[in-house]
N, C-alpha and C positions, 0 to 999 in steps of 0.2 A: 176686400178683406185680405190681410195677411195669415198665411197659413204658415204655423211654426210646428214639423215635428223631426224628430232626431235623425232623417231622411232627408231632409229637407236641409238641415245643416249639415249633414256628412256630404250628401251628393252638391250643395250649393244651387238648392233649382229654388222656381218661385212657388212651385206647385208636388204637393207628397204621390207626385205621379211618373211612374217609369218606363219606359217603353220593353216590350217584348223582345228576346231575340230572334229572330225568324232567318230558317234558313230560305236562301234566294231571292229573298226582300227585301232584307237588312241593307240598306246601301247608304250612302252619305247623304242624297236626297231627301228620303227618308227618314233618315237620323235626325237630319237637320231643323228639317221643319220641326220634330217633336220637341227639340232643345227650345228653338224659335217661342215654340208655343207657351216654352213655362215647365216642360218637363223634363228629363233626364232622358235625351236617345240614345239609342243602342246601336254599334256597330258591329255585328254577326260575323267574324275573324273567319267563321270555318266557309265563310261563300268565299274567300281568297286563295288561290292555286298557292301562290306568292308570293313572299314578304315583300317583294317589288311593287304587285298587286293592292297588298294590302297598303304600303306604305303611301300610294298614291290616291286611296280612297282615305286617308286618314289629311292628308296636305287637302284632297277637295272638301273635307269636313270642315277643314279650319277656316277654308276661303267661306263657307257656306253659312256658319254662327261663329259666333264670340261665345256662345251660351256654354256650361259643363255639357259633354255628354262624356259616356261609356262605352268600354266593348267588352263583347260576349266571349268566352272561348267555351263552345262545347265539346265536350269531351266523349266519345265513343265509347260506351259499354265492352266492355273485353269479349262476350259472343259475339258483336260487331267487326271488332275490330279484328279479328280473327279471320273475317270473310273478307279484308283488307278495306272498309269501309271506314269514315272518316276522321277523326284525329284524335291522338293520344294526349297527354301531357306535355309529353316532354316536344312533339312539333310543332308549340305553341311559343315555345321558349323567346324566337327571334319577334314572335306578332309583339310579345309581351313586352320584351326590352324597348322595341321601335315605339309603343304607344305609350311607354313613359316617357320616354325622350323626349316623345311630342307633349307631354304634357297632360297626359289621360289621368285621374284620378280614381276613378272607381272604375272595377270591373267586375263582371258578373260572369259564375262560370255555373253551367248546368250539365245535366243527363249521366255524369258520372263524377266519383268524389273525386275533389282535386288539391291534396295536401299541398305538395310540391309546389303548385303555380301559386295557391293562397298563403302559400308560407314567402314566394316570392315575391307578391303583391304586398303584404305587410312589411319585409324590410324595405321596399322602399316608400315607404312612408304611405302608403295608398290605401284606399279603402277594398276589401273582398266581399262581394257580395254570393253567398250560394244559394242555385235554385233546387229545390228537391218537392217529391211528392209526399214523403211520407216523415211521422215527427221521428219517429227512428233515425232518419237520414239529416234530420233539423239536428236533434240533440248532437249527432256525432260529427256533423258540420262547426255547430256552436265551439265543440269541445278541439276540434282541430284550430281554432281561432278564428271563424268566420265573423266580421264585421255586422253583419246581416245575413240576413235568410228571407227567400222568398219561396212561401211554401201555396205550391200548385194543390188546387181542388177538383173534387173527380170532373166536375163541373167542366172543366179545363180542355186543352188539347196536347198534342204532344205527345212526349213521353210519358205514358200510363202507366201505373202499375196495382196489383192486387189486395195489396193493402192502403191502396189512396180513400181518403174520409175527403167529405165535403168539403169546401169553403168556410163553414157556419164551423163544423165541428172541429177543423185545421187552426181556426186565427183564434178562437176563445182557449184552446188547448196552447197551443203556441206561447200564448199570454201567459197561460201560466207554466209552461214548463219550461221558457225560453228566459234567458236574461237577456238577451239582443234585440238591435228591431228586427220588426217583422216587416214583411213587405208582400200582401195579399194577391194571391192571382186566381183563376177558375172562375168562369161566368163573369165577370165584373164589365159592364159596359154604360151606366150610367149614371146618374148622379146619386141616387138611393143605393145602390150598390158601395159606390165611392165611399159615402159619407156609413153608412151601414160594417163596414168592415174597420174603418176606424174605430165606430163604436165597438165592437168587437175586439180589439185590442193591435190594429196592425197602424205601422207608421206610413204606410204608403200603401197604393195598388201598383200593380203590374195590367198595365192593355195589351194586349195580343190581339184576339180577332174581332175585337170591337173596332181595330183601325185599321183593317184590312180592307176594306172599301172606301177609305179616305183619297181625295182627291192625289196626295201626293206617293199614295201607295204605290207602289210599280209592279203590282196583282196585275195579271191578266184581268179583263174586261170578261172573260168568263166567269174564273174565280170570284172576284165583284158582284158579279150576277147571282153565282151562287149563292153567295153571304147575303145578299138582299133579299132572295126569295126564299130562301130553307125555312121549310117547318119545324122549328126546334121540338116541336110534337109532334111530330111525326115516329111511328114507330121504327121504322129503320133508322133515321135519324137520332133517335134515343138510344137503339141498342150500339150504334156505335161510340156512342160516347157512354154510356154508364156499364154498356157489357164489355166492354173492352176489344171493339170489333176495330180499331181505327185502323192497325194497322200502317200502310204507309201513304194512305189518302190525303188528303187534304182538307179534311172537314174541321170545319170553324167551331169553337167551343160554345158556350150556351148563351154567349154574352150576344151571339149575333141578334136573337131576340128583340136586342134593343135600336139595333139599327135597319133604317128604313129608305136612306138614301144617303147618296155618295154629297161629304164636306169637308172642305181643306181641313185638315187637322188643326188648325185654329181655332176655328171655331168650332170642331167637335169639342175639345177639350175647355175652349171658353163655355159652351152649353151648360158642361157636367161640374165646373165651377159655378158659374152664374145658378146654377138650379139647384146646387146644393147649400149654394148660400142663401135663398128663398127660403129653402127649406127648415135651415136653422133658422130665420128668424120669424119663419110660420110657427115654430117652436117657443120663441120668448125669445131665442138669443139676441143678446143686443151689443153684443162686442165686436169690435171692429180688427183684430187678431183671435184665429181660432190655434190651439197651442194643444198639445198632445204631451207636449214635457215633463 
């Protein structure tokens, strides 16, 4: 089945599916396979000391796919960055000029608002994609010029915050208060999911800890472990994701749920197609392109 939605044509992938940025995982390996697979990888700028660094992980990207991918620049909330911890806008400048050069087209910036870098992403011809939690930071993304928005559900991990709405209540609202795509994240880890937040009104998902135990993860073997065994019902477990205990852990968002043992990212992502195209045609559908247009 061909999947057509306005994701899908701005990022150039075969699949409305986008990889997470993760700090200390993000690597060209990583990236690559996701691209491989049909979806949009993500290279995570802020795990680079570098632009030397970085520029040498973006030439192993290239030897690695043909396929689009992306890179991330996270941006440091200013109480952060205050305790000297990781980057600003403006230390992004050189990541950002070396990844057009190379030919990067979309980029995705999250954890704090980034006019400057997405003003410089759109003159040069490129698409900006912003991640935020809440539609307040959607609308005032949208209004900055953001191409996209991919708005995180409390469901999620990462960066939290007090006024984060679910999933369900993030992408239905989105729809209606966004004119841009949307690009779903929080909890999402398999094919009911995937196809469920489309219906919902978004152009794409974002994976994050649903691909954290993928064969080409470069998660520790404990980490791995974890994601495979957590009781996402568990009550500690719950308070740190919905009471906002995370912190600076490492705990996997609610999507782990669905995962039950470690597969090439291939075939994770082949699964969650193949099953959501069963799915539609458990339904009636009998088209051989599905379009969101």
């Amino acid at each position: 089945m061909i999947w057509k939605t306005k994701i899908t044509q701005m990022a150039e992938v075969r699949y409305p599916i986008i990889m997470g940025a993760f700090a200390a995982i993000s690597c060209a390996e990583f990236a690559a396979a996701f691209s491989n697979a049909g979806g949009l990888g993500i290279i995570t700028a802020i795990n680079y000391p570098t632009i030397e660094d970085f520029q040498k992980e973006l030439e192993k990207m290239s030897r690695l796919t043909k396929k689009p991918f992306g890179v991330n620049f996270t941006i440091t909330p200013p109480y952060l960055a205050k305790k000297g911890r990781g980057k600003t806008e403006q230390s992004y400048i050189d990541f950002l000029d070396k990844s057009i050069e190379k030919g990067v087209k979309v980029f995705t910036t999250s954890a704090y608002q980034t006019p400057h870098l997405g003003k410089k992403i759109k003159d040069a011809g490129c698409y900006w994609f912003h991640k935020c939690t809440t539609m307040k930071h959607a609308m005032a993304a949208q209004k900055r010029g953001a191409d996209a928005i991919t708005i995180v559900g409390l469901e999620g991990t990462g960066f939290k915050n007090p006024n984060q709405n679910t999933t369900l209540v993030n992408i239905t609202m989105a729809r209606r208060l966004l004119s841009i795509p949307i690009i779903a994240a929080g909890g999402i880890g398999d094919a009911r999911g995937f196809l469920g937040t489309l219906a919902m009104g978004a152009d794409a998902v974002c994976l994050g800890s649903s691909i954290i135990a993928t064969e080409e993860s470069p998660a520790s073997k404990r980490w791995k472990a974890q994601v495979l065994n957590q009781d996402i019902f568990d009550e500690k477990y719950y308070k740190k994701i919905f009471h906002l205990e995370l912190k600076d852990s490492p705990i996997a968002s609610m999507a782990i749920g669905h995962v039950d043992k470690i597969l090439p990212l291939k075939e994770f992502i082949d699964n969650i197609i193949n099953e959501a195209e069963q799915i539609l045609k458990s339904w009636g559908y009998k088209g051989e392109e599905f379009s969101t247009l």
